[in-house]
Backbone as JSON, one array per atom type, in Angstrom:
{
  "sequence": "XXXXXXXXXXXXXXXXXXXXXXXXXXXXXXXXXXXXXXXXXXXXXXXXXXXXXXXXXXXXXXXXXXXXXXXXXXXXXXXXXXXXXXXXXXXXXXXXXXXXXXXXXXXXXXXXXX",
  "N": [[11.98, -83.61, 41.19], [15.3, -82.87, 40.95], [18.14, -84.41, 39.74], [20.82, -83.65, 40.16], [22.15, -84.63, 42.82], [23.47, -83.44, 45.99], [26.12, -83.69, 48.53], [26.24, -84.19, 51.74], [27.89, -83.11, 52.94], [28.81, -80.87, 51.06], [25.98, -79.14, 51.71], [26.55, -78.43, 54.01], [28.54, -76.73, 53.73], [27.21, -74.14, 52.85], [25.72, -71.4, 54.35], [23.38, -70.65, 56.12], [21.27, -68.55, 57.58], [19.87, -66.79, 60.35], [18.41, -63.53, 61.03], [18.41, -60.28, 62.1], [15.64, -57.81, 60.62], [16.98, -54.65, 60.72], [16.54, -52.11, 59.51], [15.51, -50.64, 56.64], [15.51, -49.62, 53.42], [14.0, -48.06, 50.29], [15.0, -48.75, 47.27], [15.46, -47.28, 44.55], [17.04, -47.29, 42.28], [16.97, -49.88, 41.35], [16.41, -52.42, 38.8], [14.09, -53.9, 38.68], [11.71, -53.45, 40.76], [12.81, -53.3, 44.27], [13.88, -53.47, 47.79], [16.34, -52.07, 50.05], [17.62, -53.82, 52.11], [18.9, -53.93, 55.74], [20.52, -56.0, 57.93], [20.44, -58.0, 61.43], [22.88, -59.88, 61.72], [23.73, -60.68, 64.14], [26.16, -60.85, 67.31], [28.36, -62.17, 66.24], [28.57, -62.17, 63.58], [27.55, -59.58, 62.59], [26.11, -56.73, 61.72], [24.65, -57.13, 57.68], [24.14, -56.32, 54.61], [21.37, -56.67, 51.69], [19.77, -56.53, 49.01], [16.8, -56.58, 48.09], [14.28, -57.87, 46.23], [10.88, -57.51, 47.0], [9.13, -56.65, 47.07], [6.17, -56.37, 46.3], [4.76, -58.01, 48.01], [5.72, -57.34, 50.99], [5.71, -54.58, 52.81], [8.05, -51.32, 53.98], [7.63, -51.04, 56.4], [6.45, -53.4, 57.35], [8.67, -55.32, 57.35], [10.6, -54.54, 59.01], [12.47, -55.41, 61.99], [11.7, -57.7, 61.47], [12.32, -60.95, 61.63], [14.84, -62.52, 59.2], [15.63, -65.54, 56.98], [19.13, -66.0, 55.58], [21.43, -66.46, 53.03], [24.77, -66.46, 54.16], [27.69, -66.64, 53.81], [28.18, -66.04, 50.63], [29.75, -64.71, 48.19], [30.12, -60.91, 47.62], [27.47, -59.33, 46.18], [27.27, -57.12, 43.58], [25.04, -54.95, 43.34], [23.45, -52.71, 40.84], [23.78, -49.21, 42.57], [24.54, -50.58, 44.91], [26.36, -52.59, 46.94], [25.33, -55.85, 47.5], [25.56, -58.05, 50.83], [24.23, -60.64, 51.1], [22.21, -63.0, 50.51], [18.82, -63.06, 50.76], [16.35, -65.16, 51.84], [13.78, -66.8, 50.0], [10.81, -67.72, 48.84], [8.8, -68.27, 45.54], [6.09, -67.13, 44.56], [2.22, -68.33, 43.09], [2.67, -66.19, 41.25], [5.37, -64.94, 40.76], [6.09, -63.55, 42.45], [8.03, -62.84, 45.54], [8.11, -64.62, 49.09], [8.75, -64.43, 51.38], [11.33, -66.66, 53.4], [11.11, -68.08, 56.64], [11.71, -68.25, 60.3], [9.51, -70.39, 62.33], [9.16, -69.75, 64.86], [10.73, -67.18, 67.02], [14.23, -67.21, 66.92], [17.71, -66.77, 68.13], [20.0, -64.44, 66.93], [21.78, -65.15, 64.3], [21.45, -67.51, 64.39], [22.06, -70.83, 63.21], [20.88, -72.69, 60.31], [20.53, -75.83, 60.84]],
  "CA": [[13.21, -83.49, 41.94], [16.63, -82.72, 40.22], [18.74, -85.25, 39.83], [21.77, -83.73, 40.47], [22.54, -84.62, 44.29], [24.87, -82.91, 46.64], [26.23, -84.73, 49.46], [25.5, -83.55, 52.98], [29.25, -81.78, 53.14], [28.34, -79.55, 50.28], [25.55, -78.58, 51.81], [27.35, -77.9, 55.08], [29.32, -75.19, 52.96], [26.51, -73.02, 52.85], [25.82, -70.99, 55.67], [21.8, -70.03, 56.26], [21.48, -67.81, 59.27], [18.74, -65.71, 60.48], [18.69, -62.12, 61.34], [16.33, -59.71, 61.82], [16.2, -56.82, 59.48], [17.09, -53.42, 61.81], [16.67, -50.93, 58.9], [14.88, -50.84, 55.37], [15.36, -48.56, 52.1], [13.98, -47.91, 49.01], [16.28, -48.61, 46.35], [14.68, -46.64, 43.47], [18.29, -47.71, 41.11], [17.03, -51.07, 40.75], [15.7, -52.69, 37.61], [12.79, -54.25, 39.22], [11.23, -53.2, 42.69], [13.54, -53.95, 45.44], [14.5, -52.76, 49.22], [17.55, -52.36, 50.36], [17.51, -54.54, 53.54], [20.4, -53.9, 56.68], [20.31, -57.26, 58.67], [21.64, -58.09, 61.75], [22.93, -61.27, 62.33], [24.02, -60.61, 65.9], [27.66, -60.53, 67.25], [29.63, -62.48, 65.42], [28.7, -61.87, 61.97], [26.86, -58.17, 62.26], [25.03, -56.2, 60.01], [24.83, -56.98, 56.38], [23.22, -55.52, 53.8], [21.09, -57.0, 50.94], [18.96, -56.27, 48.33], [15.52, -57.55, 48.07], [12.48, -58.02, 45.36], [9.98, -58.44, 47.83], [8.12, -55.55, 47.66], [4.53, -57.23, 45.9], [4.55, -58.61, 49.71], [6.37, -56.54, 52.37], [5.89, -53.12, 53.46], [8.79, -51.01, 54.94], [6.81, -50.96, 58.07], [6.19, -54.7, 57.79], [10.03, -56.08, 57.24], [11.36, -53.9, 60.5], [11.82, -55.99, 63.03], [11.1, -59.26, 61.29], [13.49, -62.37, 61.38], [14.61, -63.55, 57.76], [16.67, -66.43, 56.54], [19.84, -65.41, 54.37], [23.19, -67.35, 52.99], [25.52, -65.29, 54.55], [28.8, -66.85, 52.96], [28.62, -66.0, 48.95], [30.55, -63.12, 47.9], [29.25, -59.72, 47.83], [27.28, -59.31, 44.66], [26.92, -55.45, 42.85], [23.16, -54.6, 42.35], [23.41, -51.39, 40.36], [25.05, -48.63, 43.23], [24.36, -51.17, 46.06], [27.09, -54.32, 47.4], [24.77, -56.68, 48.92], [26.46, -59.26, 50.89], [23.81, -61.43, 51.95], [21.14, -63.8, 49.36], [17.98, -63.17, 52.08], [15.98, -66.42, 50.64], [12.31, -66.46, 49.99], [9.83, -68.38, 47.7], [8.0, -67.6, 44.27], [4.55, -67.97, 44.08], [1.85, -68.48, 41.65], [2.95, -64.52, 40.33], [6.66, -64.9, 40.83], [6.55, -62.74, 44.02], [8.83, -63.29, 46.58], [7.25, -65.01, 49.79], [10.18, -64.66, 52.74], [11.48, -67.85, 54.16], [11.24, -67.28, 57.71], [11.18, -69.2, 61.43], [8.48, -70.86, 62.89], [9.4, -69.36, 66.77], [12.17, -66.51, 67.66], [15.84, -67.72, 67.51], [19.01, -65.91, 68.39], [20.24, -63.7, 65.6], [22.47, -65.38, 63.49], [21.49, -68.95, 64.81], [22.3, -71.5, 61.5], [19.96, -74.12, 59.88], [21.12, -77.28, 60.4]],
  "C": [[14.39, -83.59, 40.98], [17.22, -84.19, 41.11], [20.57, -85.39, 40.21], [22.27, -83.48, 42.08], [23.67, -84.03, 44.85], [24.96, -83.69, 47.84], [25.98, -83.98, 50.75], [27.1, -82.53, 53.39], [29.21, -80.67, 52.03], [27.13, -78.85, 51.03], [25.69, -77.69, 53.18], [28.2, -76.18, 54.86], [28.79, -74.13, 53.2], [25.79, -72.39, 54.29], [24.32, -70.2, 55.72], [21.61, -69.67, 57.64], [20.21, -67.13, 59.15], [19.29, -64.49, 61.26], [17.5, -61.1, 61.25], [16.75, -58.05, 61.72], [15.83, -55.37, 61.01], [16.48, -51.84, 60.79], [16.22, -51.35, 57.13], [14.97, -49.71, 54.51], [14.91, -48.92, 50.99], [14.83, -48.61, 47.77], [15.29, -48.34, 44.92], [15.58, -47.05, 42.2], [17.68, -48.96, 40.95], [16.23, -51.53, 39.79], [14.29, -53.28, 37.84], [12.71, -54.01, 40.79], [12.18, -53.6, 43.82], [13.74, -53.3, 46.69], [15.71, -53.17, 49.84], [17.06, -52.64, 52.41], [18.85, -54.43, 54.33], [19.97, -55.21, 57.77], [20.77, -57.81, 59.79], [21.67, -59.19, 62.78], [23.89, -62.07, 63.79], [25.78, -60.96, 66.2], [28.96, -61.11, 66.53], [29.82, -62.52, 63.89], [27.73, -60.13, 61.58], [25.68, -57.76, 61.44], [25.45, -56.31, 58.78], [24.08, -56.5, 56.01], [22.91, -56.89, 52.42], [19.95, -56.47, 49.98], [17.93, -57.08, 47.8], [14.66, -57.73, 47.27], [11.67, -58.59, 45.86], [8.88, -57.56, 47.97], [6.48, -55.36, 47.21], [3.8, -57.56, 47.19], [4.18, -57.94, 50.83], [5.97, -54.78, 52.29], [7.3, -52.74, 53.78], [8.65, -51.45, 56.09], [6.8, -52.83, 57.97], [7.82, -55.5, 57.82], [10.64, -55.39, 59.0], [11.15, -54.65, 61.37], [11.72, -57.34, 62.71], [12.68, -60.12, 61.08], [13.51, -62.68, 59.69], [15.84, -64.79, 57.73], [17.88, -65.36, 55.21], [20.73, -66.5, 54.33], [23.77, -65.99, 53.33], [27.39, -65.27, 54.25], [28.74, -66.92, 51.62], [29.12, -64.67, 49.24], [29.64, -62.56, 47.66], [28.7, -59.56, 46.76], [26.93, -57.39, 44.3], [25.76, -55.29, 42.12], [23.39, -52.81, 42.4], [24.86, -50.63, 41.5], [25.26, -49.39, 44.3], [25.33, -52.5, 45.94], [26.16, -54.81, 48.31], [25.48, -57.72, 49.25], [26.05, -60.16, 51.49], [22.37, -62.01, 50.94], [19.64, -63.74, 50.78], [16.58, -64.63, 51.16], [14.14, -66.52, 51.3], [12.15, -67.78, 48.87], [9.29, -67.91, 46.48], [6.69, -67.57, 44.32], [4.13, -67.6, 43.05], [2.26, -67.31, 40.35], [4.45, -64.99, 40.26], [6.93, -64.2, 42.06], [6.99, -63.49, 44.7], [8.05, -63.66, 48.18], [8.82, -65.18, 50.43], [10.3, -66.33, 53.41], [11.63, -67.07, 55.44], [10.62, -68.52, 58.88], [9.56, -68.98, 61.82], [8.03, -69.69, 64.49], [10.57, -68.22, 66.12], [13.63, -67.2, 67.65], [16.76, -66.27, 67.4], [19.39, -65.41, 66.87], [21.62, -64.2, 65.48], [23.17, -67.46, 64.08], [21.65, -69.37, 63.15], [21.09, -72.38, 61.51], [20.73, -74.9, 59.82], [20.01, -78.38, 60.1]]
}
């Protein structure tokens, strides 16, 4: 465990929402494997877009449709021609592949983790 603690109002800052991906692309520009993910975290924060390295895992066909976790407050970051504006947050495993964080049950799109 790191030692450098944050207090429970820093971690308030960050904003982890779920959403469930409506639309999936390719992205052939990127330096390692990725899919461009459209997300949508239901009426009051919409569709974002992000870019993913998940594709060791996921299918097209298998992300459509599925709930993920994202931070949905960092600035937009510039992968290659793509602004994603949404960190969709996963795991590593023993390879480094990406393993989706993702609910237990169904919630409302663009419910938070508290």
């Amino acid at each position: 465990m790191s030692e450098d603690y944050c207090s429970f109002d820093d971690f308030l800052k960050v904003e982890i929402r779920v959403g469930t991906v409506v639309d999936v692309q390719d992205f052939p520009e990127a330096r390692k494997p990725a899919f461009k993910l459209f997300i949508d975290f239901g009426p009051d924060i919409g569709i974002k877009k992000s870019s993913a390295q998940i594709t060791a895992h996921y299918s097209r066909d298998a992300l459509m449709g599925r709930q993920v976790l994202g931070v949905v407050n960092f600035p937009p970051r510039q992968i290659g021609p793509f602004m994603s504006e949404v960190l969709t947050l996963g795991f590593a495993d023993e390879a480094g592949d990406i393993v989706l964080a993702d609910c237990e049950r169904q919630v409302p799109n663009g419910a938070r983790l508290i």
